[in-house]
FIKOLZA-1660 file (N, C-alpha, C; in steps of 0.1 Angstrom, whole numbers, plus 5000, padded with zeros to 4 digits):
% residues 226
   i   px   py   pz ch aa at
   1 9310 8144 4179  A  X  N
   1 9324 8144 4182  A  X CA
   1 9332 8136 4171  A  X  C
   2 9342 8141 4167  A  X  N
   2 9351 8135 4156  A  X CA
   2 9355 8125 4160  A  X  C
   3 9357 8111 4150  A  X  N
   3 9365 8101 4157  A  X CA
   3 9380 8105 4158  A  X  C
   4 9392 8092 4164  A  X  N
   4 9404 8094 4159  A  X CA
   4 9407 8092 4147  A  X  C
   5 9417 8100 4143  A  X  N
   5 9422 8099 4133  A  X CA
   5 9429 8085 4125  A  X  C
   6 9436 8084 4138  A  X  N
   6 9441 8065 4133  A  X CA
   6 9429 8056 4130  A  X  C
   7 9418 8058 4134  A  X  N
   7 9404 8052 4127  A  X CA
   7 9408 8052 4111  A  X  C
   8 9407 8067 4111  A  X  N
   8 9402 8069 4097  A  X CA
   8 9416 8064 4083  A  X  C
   9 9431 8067 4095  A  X  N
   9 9437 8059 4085  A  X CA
   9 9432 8045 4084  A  X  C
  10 9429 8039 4091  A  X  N
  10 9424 8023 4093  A  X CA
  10 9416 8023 4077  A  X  C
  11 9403 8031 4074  A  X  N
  11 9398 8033 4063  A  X CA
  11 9401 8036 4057  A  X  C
  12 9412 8046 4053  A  X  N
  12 9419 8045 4039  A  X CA
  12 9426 8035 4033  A  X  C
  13 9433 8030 4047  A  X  N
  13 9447 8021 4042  A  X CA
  13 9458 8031 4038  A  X  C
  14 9461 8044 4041  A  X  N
  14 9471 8049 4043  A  X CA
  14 9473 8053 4059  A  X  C
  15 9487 8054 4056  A  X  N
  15 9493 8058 4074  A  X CA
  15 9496 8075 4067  A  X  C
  16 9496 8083 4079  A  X  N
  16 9502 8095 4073  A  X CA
  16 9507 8102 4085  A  X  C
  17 9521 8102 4074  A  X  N
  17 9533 8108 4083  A  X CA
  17 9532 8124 4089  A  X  C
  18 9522 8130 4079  A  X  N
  18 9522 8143 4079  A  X CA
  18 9505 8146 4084  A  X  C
  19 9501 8145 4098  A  X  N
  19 9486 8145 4102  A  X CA
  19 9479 8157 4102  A  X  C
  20 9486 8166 4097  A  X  N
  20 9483 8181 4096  A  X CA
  20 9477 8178 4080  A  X  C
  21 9484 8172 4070  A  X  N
  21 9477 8172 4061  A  X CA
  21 9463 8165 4062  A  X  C
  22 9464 8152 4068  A  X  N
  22 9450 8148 4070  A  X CA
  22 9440 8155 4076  A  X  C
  23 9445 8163 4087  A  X  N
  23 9430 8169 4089  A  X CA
  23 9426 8180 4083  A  X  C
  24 9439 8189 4075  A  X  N
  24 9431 8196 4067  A  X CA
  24 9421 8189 4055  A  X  C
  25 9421 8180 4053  A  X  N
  25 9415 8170 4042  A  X CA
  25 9397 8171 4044  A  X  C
  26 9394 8167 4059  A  X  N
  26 9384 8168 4068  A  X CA
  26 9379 8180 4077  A  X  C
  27 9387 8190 4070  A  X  N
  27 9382 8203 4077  A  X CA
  27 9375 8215 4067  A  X  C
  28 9363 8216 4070  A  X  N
  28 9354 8224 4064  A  X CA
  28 9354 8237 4065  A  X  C
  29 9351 8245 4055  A  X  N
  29 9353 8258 4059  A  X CA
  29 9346 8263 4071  A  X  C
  30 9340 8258 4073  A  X  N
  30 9333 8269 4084  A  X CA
  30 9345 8271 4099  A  X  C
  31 9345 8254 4100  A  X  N
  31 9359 8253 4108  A  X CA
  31 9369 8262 4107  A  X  C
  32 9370 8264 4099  A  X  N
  32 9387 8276 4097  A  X CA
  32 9381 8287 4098  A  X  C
  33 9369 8291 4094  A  X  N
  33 9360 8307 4101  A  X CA
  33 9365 8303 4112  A  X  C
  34 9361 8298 4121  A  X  N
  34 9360 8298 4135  A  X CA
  34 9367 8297 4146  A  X  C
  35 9381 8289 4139  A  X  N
  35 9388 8285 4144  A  X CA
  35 9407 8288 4141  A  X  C
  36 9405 8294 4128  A  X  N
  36 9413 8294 4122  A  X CA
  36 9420 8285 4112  A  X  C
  37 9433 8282 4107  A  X  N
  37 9440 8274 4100  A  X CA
  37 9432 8272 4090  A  X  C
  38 9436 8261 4078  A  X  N
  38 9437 8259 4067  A  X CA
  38 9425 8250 4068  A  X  C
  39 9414 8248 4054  A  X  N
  39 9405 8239 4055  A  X CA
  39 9410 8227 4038  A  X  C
  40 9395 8223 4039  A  X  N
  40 9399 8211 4028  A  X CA
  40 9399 8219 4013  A  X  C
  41 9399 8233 4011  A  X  N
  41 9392 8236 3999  A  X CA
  41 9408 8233 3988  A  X  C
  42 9418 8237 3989  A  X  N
  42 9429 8235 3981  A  X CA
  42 9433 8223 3976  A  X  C
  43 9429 8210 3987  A  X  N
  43 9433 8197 3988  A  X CA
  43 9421 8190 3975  A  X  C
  44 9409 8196 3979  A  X  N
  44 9400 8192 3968  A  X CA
  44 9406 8194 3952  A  X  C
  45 9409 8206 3955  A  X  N
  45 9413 8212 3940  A  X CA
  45 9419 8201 3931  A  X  C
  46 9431 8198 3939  A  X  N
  46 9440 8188 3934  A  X CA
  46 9437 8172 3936  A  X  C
  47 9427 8171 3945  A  X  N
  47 9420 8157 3943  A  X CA
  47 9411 8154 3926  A  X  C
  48 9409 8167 3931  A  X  N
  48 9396 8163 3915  A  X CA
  48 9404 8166 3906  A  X  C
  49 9417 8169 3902  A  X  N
  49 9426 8168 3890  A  X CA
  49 9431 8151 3895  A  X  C
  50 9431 8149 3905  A  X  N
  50 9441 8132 3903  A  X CA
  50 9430 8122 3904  A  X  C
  51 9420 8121 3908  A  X  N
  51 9405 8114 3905  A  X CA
  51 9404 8116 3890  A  X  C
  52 9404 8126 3880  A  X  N
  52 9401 8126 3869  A  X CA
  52 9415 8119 3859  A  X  C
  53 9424 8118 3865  A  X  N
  53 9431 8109 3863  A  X CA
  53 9436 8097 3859  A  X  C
  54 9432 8093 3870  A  X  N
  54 9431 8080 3879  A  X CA
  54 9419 8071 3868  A  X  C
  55 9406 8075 3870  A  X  N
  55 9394 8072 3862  A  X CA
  55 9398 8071 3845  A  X  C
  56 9402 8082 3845  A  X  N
  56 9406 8081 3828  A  X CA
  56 9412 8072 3822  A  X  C
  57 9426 8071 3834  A  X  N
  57 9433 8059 3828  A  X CA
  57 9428 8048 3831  A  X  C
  58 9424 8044 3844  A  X  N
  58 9420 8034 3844  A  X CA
  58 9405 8027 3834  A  X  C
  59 9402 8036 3831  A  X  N
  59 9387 8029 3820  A  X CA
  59 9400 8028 3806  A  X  C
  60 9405 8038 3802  A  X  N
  60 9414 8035 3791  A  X CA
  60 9421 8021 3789  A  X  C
  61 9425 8018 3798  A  X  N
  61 9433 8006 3798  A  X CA
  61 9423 7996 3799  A  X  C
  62 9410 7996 3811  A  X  N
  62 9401 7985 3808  A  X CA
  62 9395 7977 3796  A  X  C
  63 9392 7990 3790  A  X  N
  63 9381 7991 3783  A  X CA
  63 9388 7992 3770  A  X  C
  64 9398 7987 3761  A  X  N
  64 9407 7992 3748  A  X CA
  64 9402 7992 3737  A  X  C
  65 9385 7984 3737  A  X  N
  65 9375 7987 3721  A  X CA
  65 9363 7994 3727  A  X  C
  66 9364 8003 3737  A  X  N
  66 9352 8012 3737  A  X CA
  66 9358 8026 3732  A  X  C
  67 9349 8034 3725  A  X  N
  67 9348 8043 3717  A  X CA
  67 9351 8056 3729  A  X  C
  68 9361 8070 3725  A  X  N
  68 9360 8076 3737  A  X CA
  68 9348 8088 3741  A  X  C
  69 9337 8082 3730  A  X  N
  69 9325 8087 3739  A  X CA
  69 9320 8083 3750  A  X  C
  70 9321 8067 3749  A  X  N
  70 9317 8059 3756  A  X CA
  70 9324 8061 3770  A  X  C
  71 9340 8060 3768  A  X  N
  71 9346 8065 3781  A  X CA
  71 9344 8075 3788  A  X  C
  72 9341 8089 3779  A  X  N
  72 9333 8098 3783  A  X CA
  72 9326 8097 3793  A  X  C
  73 9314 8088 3788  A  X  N
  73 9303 8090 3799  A  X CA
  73 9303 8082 3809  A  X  C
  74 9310 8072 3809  A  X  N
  74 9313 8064 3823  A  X CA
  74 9324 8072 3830  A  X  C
  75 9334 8078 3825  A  X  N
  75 9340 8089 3836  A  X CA
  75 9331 8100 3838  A  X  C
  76 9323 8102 3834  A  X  N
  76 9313 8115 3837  A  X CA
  76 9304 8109 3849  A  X  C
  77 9302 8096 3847  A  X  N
  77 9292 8092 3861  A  X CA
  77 9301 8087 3870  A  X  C
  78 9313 8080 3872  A  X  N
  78 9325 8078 3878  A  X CA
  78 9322 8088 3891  A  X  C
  79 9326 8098 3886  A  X  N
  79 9332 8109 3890  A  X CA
  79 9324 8120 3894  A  X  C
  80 9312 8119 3891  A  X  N
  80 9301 8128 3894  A  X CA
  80 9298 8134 3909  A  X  C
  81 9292 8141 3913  A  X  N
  81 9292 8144 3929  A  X CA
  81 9278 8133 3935  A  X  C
  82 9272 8131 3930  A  X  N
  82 9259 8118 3931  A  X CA
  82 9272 8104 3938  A  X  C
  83 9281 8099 3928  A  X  N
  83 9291 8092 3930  A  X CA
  83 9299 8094 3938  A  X  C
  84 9302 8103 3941  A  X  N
  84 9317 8105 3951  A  X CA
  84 9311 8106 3961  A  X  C
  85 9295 8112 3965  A  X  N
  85 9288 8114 3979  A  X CA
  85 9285 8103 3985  A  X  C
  86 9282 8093 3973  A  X  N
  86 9274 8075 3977  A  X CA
  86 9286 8071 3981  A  X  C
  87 9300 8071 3982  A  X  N
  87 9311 8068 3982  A  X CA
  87 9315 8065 3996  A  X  C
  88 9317 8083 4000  A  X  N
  88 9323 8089 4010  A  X CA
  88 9311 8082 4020  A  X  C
  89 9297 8082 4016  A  X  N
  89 9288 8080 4028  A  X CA
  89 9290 8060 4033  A  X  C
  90 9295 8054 4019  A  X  N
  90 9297 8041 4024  A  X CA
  90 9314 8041 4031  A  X  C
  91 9321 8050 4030  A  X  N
  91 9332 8048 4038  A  X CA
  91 9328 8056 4051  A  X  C
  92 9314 8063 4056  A  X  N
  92 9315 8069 4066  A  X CA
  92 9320 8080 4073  A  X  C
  93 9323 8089 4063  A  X  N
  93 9335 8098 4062  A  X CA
  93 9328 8111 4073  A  X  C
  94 9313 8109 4072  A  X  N
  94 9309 8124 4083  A  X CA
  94 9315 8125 4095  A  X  C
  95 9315 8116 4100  A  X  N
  95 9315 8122 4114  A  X CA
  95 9329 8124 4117  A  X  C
  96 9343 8126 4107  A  X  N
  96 9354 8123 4105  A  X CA
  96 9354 8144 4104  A  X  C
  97 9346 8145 4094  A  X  N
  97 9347 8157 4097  A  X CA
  97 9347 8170 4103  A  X  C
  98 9355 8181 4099  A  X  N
  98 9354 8193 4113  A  X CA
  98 9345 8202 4108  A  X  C
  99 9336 8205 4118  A  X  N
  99 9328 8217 4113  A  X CA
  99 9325 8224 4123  A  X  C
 100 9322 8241 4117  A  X  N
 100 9322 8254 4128  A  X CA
 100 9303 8249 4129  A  X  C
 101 9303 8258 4144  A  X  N
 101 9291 8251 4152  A  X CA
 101 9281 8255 4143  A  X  C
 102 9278 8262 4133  A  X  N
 102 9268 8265 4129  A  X CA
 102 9266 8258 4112  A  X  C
 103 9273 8251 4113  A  X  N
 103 9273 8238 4101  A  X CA
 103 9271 8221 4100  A  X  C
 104 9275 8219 4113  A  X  N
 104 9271 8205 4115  A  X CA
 104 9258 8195 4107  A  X  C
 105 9248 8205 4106  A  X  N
 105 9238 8198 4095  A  X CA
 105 9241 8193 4086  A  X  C
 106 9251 8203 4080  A  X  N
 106 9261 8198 4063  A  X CA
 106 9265 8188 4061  A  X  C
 107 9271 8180 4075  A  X  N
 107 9276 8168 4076  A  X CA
 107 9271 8157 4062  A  X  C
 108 9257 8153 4063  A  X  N
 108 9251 8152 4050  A  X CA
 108 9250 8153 4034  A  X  C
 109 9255 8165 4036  A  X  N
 109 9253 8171 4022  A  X CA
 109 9260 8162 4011  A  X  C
 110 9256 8164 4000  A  X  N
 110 9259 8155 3987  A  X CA
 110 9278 8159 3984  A  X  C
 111 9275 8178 3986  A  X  N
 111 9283 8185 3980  A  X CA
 111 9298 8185 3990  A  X  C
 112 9290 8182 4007  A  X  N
 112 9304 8186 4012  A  X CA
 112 9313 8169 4014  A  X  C
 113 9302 8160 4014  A  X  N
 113 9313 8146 4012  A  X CA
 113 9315 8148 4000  A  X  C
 114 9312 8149 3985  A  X  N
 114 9321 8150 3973  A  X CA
 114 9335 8159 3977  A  X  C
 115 9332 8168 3981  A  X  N
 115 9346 8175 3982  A  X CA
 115 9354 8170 3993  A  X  C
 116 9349 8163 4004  A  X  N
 116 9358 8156 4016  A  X CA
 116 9365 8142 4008  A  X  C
 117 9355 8132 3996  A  X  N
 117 9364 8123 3993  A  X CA
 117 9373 8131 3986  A  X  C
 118 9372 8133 3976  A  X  N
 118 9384 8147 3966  A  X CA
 118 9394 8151 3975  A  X  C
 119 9395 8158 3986  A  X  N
 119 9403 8168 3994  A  X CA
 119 9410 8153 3996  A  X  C
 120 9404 8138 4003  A  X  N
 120 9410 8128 4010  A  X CA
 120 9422 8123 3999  A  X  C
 121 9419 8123 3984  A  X  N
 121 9425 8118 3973  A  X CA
 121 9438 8131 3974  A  X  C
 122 9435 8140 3970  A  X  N
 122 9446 8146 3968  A  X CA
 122 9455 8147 3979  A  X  C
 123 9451 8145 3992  A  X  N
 123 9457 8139 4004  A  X CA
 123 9469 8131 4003  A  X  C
 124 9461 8119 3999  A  X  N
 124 9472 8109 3999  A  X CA
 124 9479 8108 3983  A  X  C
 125 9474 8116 3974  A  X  N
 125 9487 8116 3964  A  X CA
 125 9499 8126 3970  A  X  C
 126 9494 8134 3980  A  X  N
 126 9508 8146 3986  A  X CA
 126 9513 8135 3992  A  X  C
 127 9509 8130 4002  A  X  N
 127 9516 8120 4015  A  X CA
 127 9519 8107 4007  A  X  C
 128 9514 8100 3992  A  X  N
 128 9524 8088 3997  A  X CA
 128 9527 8091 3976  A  X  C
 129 9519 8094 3973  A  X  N
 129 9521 8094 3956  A  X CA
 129 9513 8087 3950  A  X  C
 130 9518 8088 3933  A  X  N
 130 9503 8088 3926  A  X CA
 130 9502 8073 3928  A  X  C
 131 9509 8062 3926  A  X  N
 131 9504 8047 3928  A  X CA
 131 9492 8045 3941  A  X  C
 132 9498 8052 3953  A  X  N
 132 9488 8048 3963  A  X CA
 132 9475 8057 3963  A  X  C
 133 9475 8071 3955  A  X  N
 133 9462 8074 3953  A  X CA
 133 9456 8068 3945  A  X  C
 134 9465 8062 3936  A  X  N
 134 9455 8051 3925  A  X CA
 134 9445 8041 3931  A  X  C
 135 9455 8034 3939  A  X  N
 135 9446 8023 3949  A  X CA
 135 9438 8028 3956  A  X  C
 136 9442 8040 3959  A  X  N
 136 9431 8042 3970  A  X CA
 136 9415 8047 3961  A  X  C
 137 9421 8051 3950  A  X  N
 137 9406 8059 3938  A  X CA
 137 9400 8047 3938  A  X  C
 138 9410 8037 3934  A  X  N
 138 9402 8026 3925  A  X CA
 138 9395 8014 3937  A  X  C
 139 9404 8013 3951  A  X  N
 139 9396 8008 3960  A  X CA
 139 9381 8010 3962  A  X  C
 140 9379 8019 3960  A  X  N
 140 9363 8026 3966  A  X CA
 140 9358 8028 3953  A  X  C
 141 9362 8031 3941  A  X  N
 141 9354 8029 3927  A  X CA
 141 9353 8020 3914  A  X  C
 142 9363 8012 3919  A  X  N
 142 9366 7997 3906  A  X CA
 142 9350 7990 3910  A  X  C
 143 9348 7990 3923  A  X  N
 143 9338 7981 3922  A  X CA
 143 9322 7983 3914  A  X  C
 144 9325 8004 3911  A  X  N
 144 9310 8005 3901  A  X CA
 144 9314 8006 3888  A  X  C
 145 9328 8001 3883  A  X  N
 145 9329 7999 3868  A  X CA
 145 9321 7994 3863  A  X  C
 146 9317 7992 3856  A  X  N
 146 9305 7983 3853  A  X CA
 146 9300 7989 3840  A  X  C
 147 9308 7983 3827  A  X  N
 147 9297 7991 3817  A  X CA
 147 9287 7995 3814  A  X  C
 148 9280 7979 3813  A  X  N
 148 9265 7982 3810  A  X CA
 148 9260 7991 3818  A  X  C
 149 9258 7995 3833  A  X  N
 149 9251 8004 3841  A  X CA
 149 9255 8016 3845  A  X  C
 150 9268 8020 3837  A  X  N
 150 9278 8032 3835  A  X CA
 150 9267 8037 3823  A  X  C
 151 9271 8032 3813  A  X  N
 151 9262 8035 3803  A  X CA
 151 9250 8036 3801  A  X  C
 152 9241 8031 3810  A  X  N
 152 9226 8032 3807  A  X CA
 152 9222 8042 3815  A  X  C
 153 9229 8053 3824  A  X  N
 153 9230 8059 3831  A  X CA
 153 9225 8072 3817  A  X  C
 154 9216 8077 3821  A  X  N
 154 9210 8094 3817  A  X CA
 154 9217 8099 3815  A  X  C
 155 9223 8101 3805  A  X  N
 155 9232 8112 3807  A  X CA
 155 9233 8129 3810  A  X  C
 156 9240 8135 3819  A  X  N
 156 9238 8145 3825  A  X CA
 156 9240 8157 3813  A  X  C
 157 9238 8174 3817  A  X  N
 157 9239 8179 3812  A  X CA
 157 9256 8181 3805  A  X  C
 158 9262 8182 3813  A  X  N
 158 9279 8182 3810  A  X CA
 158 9279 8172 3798  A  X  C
 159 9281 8162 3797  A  X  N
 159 9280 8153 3790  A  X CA
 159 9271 8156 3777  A  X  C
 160 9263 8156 3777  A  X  N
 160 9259 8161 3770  A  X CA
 160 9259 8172 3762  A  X  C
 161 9260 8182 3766  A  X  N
 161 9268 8192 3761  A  X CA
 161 9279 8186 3751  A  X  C
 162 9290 8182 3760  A  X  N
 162 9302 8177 3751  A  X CA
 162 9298 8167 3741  A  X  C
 163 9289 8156 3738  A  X  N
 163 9285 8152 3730  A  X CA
 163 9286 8159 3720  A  X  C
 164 9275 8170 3719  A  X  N
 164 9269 8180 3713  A  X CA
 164 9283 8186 3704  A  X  C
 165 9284 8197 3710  A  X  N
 165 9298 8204 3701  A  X CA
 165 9311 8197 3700  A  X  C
 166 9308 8185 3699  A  X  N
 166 9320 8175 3697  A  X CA
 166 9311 8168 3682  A  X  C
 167 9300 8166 3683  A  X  N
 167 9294 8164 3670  A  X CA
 167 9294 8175 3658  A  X  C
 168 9295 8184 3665  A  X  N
 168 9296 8201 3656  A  X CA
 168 9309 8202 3656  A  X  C
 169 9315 8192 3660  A  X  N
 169 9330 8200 3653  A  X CA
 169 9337 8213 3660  A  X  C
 170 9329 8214 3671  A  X  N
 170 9334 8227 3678  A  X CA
 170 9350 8226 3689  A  X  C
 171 9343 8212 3694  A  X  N
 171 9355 8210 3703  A  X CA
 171 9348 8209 3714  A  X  C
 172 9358 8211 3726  A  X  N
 172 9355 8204 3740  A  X CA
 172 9348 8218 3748  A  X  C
 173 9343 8216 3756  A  X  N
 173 9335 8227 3765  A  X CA
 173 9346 8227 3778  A  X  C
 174 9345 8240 3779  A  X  N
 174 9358 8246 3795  A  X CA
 174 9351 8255 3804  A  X  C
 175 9349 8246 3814  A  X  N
 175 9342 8253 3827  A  X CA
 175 9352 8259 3833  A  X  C
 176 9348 8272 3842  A  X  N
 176 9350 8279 3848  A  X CA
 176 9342 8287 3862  A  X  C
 177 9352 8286 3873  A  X  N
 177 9347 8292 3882  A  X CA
 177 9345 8303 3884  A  X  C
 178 9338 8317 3881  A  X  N
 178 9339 8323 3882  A  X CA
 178 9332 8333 3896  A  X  C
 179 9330 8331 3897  A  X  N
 179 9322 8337 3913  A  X CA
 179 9321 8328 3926  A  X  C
 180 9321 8333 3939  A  X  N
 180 9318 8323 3948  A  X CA
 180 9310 8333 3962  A  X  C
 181 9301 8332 3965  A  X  N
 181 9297 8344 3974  A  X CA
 181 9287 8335 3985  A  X  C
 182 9288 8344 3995  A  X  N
 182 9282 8336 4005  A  X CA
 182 9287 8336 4014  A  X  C
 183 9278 8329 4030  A  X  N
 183 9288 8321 4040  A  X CA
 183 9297 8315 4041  A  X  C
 184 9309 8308 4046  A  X  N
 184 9320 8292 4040  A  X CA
 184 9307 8286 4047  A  X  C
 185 9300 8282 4048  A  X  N
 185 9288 8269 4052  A  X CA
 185 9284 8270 4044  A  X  C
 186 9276 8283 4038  A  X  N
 186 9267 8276 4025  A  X CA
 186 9268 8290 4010  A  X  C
 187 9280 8282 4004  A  X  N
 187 9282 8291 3996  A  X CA
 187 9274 8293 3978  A  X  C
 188 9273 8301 3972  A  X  N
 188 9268 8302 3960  A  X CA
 188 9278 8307 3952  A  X  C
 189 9282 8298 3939  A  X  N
 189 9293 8295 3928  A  X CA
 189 9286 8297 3919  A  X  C
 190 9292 8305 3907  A  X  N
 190 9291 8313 3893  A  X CA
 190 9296 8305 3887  A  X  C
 191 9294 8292 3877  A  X  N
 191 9303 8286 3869  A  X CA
 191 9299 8295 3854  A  X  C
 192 9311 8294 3844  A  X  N
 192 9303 8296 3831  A  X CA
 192 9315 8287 3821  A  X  C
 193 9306 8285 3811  A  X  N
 193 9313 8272 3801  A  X CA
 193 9315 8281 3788  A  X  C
 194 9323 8280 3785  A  X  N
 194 9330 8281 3769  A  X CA
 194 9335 8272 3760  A  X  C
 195 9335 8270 3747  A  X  N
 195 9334 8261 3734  A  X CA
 195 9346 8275 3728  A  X  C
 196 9361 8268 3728  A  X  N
 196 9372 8280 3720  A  X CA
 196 9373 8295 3729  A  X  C
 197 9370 8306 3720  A  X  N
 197 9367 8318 3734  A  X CA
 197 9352 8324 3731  A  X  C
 198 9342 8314 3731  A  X  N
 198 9327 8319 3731  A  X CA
 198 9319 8314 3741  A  X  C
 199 9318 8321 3753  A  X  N
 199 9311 8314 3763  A  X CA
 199 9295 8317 3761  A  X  C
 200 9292 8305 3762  A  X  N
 200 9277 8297 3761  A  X CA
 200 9273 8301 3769  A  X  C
 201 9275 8300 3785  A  X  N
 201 9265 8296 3790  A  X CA
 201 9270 8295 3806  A  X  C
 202 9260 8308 3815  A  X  N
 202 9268 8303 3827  A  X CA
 202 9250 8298 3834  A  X  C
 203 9255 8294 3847  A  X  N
 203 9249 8293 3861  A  X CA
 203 9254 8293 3874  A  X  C
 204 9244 8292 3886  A  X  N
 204 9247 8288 3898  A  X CA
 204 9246 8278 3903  A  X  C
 205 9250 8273 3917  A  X  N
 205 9247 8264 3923  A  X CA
 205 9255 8264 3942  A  X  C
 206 9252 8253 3948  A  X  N
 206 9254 8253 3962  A  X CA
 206 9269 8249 3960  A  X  C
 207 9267 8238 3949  A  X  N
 207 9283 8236 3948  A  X CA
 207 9292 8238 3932  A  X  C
 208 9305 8237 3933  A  X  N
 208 9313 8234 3916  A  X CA
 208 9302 8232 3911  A  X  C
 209 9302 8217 3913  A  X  N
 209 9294 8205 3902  A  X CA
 209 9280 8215 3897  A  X  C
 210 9274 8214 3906  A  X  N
 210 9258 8219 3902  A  X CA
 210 9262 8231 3895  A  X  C
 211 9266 8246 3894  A  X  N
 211 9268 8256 3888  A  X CA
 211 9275 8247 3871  A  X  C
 212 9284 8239 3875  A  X  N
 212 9286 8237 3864  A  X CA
 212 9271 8231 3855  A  X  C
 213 9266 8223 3858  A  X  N
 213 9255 8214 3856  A  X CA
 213 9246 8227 3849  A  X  C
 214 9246 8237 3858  A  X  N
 214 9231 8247 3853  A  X CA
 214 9241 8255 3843  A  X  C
 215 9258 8258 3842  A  X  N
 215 9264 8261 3827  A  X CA
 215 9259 8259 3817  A  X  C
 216 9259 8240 3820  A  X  N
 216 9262 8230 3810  A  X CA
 216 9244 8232 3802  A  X  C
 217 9236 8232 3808  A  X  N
 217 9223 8236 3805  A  X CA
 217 9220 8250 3796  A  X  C
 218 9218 8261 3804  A  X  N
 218 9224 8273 3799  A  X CA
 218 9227 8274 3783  A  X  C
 219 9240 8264 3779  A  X  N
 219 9247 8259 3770  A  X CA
 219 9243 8256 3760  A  X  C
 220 9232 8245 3763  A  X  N
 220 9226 8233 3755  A  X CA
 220 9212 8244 3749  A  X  C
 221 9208 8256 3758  A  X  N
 221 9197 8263 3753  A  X CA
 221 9205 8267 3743  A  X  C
 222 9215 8274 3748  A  X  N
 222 9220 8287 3734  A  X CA
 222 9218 8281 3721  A  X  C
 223 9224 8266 3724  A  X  N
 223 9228 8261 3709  A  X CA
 223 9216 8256 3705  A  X  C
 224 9202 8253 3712  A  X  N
 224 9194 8252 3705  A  X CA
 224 9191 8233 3707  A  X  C
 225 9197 8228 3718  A  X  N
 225 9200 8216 3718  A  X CA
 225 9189 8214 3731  A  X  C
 226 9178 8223 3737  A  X  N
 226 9170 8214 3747  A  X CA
 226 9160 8225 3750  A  X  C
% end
């Protein structure tokens, strides 16, 4: 059973005038199969443009003699779905969630709290603006700034990649969604990556992230880099 919602403002530290947007924030697709109305997938959209934001500037300004490789890869671990899942699960965000009866397992998943914090962000940049989605990004993630352990962190395929054809002079890598097929509980996503207009390299996955991830891979074969 879901908690109240005034809980969960309690946890953000925003009030929201508009409670229709909050629970679409916490509403899973399977929910809106089932039930109808709007879920969190739009709200995500625009979370993960104001999260990538938010992180950018804020290491930018921290950090004014690290190199922007370096920024790179601490907003690539920032931001990652590993990070946003450890996140959401230390603010407790599952059981906040709505889901159609044949999803509730998901509650767990890596992929559907990354997209419940994201949906929650772009939330409260609609309802209060960008200052209080700042505090609210930076509340729950200033505390793993942390260079040294940003940076000693593996770097992932994405990242790597852009290392890569950033050393070649190629330029930046541009993911793309292109496919999404399946149940709304458990869907399979087509990402594919392009360097200019020559796409490298697609894959799949359960979520964005991972499809991108198996792109970013894909990618790194073509060019001969793994």
């Amino acid at each position: 059973m879901n908690r109240p919602l005034e809980e969960l403002e309690q946890r953000l530290g925003v009030m929201f005038s508009d409670r229709e947007l909050l629970t679409r924030a916490i509403t899973h697709p399977s929910y809106s199969l089932e039930h109808g109305g709007d879920d969190y997938e739009r709200l995500e959209f625009l979370g993960d443009a104001v999260l990538a934001w938010v992180v950018s500037t804020h290491l930018f300004e921290a950090f004014p003699d690290l190199a922007e490789g370096s920024l790179t890869r601490m907003k690539v671990a920032l931001t990652s779905g590993r990070t946003l899942a450890e996140v959401a699960r230390e603010m407790d965000l599952g059981p906040w969630i709505r889901f159609g009866r044949g999803a509730m397992r998901e509650s767990t998943r890596d992929s559907v709290l990354e997209n419940v914090f994201e949906a929650l962000t772009g939330a409260v940049y609609l309802e209060s603006g960008a200052d209080a989605a700042r505090a609210f990004v930076l509340r729950w993630l200033d505390g793993r700034v942390d260079p040294e352990s940003l940076l000693a962190t593996v770097a992932d395929a994405k990242s790597r990649l852009q290392e890569h054809t950033q050393g070649l002079g190629l330029g930046l890598p541009v993911y793309e969604i292109v496919d999404r097929t399946g149940p709304a509980h458990e869907p399979l996503f087509t990402a594919s990556v392009r360097v200019g207009t020559e796409v490298l390299g697609s894959g799949e996955g359960s979520s964005k992230q991972v499809a991108q991830q198996a792109a970013a891979v894909a990618a790194l074969r073509e060019l001969g880099a793994l």
